[in-house]
C-alpha positions as CSV (number, residue, x, y, z in Angstrom):
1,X,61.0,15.7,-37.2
2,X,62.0,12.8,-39.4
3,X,59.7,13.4,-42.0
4,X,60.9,16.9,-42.4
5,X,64.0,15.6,-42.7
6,X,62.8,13.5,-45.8
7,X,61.6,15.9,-47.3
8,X,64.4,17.8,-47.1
9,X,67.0,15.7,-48.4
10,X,64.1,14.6,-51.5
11,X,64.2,17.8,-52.3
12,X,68.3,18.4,-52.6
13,X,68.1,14.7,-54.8
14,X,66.1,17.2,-57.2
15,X,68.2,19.8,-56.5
16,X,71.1,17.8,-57.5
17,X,69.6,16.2,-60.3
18,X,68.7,19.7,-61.6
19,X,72.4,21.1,-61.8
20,X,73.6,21.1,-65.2
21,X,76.7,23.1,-63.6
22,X,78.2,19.8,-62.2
23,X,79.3,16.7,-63.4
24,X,77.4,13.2,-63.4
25,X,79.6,11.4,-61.3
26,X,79.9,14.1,-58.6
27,X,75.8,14.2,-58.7
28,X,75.9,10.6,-57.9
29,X,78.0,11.0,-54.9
30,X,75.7,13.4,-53.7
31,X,72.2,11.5,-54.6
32,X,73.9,8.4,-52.5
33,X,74.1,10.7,-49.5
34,X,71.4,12.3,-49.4
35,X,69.3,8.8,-50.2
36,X,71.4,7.3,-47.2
37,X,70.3,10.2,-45.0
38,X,66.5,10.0,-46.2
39,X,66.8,5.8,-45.5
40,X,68.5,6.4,-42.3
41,X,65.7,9.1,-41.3
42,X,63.2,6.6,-42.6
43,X,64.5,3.6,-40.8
44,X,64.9,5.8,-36.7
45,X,61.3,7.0,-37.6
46,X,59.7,3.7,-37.6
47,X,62.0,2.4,-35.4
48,X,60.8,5.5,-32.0
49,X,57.4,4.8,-33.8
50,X,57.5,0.8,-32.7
51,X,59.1,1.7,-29.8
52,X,56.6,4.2,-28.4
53,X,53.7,1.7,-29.6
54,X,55.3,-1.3,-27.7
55,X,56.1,0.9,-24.7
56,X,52.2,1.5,-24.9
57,X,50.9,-1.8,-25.3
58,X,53.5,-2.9,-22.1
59,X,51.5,-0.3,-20.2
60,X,48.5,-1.7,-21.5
61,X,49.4,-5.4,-20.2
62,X,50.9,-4.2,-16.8
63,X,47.4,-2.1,-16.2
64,X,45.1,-5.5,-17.9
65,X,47.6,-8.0,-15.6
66,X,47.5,-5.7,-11.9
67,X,43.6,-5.5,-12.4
68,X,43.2,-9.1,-13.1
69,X,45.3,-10.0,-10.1
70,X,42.8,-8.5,-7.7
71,X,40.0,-10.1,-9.5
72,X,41.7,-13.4,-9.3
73,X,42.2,-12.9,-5.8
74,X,38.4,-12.2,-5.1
75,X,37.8,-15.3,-6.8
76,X,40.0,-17.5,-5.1
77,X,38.3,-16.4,-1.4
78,X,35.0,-17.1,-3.0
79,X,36.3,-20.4,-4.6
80,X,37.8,-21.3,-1.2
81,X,34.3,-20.7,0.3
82,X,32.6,-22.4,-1.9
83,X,34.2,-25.8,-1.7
84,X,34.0,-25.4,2.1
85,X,30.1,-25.4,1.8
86,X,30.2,-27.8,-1.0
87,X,32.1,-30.4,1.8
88,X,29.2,-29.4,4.5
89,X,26.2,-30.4,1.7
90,X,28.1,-33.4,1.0
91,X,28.3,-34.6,4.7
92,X,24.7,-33.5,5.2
93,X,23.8,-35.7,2.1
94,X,25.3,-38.3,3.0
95,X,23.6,-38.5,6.5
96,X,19.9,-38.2,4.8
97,X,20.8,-40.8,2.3
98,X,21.8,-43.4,5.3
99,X,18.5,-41.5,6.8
100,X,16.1,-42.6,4.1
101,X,17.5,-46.2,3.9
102,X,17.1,-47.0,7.4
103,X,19.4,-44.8,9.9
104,X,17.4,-43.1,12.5
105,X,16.9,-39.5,12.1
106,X,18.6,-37.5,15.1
107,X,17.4,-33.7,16.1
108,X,20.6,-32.1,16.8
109,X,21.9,-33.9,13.2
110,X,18.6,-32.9,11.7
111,X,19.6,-29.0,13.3
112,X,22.8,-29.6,11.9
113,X,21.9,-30.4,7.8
114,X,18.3,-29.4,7.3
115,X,19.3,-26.4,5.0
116,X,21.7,-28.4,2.8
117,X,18.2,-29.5,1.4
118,X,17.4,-26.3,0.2
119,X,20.4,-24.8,-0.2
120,X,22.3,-23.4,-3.6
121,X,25.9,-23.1,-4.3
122,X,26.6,-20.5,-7.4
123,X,30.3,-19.1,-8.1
124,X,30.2,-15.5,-9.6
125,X,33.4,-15.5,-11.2
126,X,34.6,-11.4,-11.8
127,X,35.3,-11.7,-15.1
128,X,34.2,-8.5,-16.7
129,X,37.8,-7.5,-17.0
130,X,38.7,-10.2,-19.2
131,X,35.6,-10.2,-21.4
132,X,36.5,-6.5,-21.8
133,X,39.5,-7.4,-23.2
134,X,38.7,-10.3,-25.3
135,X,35.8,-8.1,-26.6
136,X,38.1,-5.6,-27.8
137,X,40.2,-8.0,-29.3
138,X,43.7,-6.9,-27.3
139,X,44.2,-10.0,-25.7
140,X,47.2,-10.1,-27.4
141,X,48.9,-7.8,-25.4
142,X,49.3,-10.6,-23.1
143,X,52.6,-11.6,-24.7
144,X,54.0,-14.3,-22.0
145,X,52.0,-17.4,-24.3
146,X,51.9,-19.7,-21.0
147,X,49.9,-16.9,-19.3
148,X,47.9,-15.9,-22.1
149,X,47.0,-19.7,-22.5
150,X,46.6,-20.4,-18.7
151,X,44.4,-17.2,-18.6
152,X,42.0,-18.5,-21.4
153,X,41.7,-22.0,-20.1
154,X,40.8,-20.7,-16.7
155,X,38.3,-18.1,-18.1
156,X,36.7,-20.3,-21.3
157,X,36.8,-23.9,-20.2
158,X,37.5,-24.4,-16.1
159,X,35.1,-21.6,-15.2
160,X,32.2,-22.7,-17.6
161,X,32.3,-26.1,-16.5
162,X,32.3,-25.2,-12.7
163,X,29.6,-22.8,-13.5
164,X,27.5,-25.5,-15.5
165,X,28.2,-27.7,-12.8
166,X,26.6,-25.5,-10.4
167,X,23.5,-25.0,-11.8
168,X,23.0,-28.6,-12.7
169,X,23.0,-29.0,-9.3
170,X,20.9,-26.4,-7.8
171,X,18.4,-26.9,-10.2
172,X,18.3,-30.7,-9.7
173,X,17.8,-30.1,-5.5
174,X,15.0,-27.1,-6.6
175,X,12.9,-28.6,-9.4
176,X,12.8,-32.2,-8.3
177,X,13.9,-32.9,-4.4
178,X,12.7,-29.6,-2.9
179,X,9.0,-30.4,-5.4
180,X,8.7,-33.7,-4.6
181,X,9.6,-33.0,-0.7
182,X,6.9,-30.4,-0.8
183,X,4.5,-33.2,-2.3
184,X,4.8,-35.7,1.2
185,X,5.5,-32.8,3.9
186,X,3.1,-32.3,6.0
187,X,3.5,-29.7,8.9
188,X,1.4,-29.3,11.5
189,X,0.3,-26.4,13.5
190,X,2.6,-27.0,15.9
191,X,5.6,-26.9,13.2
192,X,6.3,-30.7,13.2
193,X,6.9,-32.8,10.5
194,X,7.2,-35.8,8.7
195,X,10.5,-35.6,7.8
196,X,11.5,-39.0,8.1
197,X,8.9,-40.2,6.4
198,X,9.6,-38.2,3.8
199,X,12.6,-39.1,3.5
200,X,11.9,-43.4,3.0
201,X,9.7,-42.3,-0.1
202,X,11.3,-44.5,-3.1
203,X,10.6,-41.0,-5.0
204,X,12.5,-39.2,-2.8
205,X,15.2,-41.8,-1.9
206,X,16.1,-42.1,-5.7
207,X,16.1,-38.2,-5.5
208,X,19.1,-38.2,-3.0
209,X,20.8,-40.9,-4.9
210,X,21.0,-39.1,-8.0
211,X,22.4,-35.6,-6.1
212,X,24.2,-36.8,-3.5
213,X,27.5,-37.4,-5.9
214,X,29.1,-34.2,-5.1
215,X,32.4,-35.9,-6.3
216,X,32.7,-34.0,-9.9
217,X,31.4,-30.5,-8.8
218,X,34.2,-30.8,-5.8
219,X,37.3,-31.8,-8.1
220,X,36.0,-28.9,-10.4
221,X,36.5,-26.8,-7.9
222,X,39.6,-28.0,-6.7
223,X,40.9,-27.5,-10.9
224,X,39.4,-23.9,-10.9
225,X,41.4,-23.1,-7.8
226,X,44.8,-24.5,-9.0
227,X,44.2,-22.8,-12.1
228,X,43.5,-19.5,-10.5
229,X,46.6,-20.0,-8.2
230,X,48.9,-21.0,-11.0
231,X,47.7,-17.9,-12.8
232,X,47.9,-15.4,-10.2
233,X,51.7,-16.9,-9.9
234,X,52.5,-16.0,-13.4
235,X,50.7,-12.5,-12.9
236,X,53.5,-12.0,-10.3
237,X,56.1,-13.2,-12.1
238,X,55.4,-11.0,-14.9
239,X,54.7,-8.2,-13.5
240,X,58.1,-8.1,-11.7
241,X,60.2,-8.2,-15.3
C-alpha cells in the first residue's frame, strides 16, 4: 500500500512540475507536500517492514530458547547421573589402589567395585538444536548477550572439555588397564581368579595410579552442571519478558 502511495504522489510532483497554468511559488508549495507525503509513506513502510521482521525473529528466539530448555533439561538428568557414577568409580578406585599396595582384597567389596574396572562414563550432550542454529548462522537472534555468551561457553568450551575428559579416561581404563589386566588373569574352570595378584603387578599398580585421579573429570562436571543450571535460569527469565 505504501509504495502505491509513492508512486502516486511522484507522479502529481510531475504533474505539478508540468503545469505551466500555475505559478512557481504555488508549484513549490505543492512539490513540498506531496515530497512530505512520499517521505512520510517511505519512512511507515520501513518502519511495519522492521517491525514485522523483529516480530519474526522474536518468534524465532522464543521457538530456538523453549526447545533448548528441554534439551538442557535432558542434559542436566544425565549430567546429574553421570557424576553419581563418576563418585562410585572413584570409591571403587580408590579401594583397588589400597588393594594392590597391600589391603586385603574382600568378596563382598570385590562384588561391590569389580565393574568400575571395565566400565565407561560418556556424556551425550543434545546439542543438535544449537548446532542447527549456529550452522545457519541465526544465533544472533539470541539478543539477551549474557545468554547468548553463557549458551556458547556451555556448548563450545564446558561441554568439549567434559567430553574430552571422558574419553581420555575410558580409553586410558580400555587400551592399557583392561589390556594389561587381561595379560596376568588367569581364570580357571571353575571361574576363579587371580585378581589379587593381578592387582600387586608394578604394571598394573602404576596403571591405577595414573587413572585413579577422578578429581578434574568430577569438577568438570560439576562446571558443566552450573553452567547448564545458570543457563536454563536465563532461558526462564527470558522467555517470561
Amino acid at each position: 500500500m505504501a509504495e502505491l502511495e509513492v508512486v502516486k504522489h511522484t507522479k502529481a510532483v510531475f504533474k505539478i512540475m508540468g503545469d505551466k497554468n500555475t505559478g512557481w511559488k504555488h508549484k513549490f508549495k505543492e512539490i513540498i507536500l506531496e515530497i512530505g507525503i512520499i517521505v512520510f509513506a517511505i519512512t511507515l513502510s520501513l518502519w511495519l517492514h522492521n517491525w514485522s521482521e523483529h516480530n519474526h525473529v522474536k518468534q524465532e528466539e522464543k521457538e530456538f530458547l523453549t526447545g533448548l530448555k528441554v534439551d538442557l533439561q535432558k542434559d542436566l538428568t544425565e549430567l546429574e547421573s553421570d557424576i553419581k557414577t563418576y563418585n562410585q568409580v572413584h570409591k571403587g578406585f580408590n579401594y583397588f589402589y589400597n588393594v594392590a599396595y597391600g589391603a586385603p582384597l574382600q568378596a563382598d567389596s570385590l562384588l561391590q567395585y569389580r565393574w568400575v574396572l571395565h566400565n565407561s562414563t560418556q556424556f551425550n550432550p543434545n546439542n543438535s538444536r544449537f548446532e542447527g542454529l549456529k550452522a545457519s548462522g541465526k544465533i544472533g537472534i539470541i539478543e539477551n548477550k549474557e545468554l547468548l555468551n553463557a549458551i556458547l561457553e556451555l556448548y563450545q568450551e564446558d561441554i568439549p572439555w567434559l567430553l574430552m575428559l571422558n574419553e581420555s579416561i575410558n580409553s586410558y581404563k580400555k587400551e592399557k588397564l583392561e589390556a594389561s589386566m587381561n595379560t596376568f588373569l588367569v581364570v580357571d574352570r571353575n571361574n576363579n581368579d587371580n585378581l589379587e595378584d593381578v592387582l600387586h603387578e608394578p604394571l598394573i599398580q602404576n596403571h591405577l595410579r595414573q587413572i585413579g585421579a577422578f578429581g578434574e573429570v568430577k569438577n568438570q562436571y560439576s562446571k558443566v552442571i552450573e553452567k547448564n543450571t545458570k543457563v536454563l535460569a536465563l532461558i526462564e527469565k527470558q522467555l517470561k519478558e
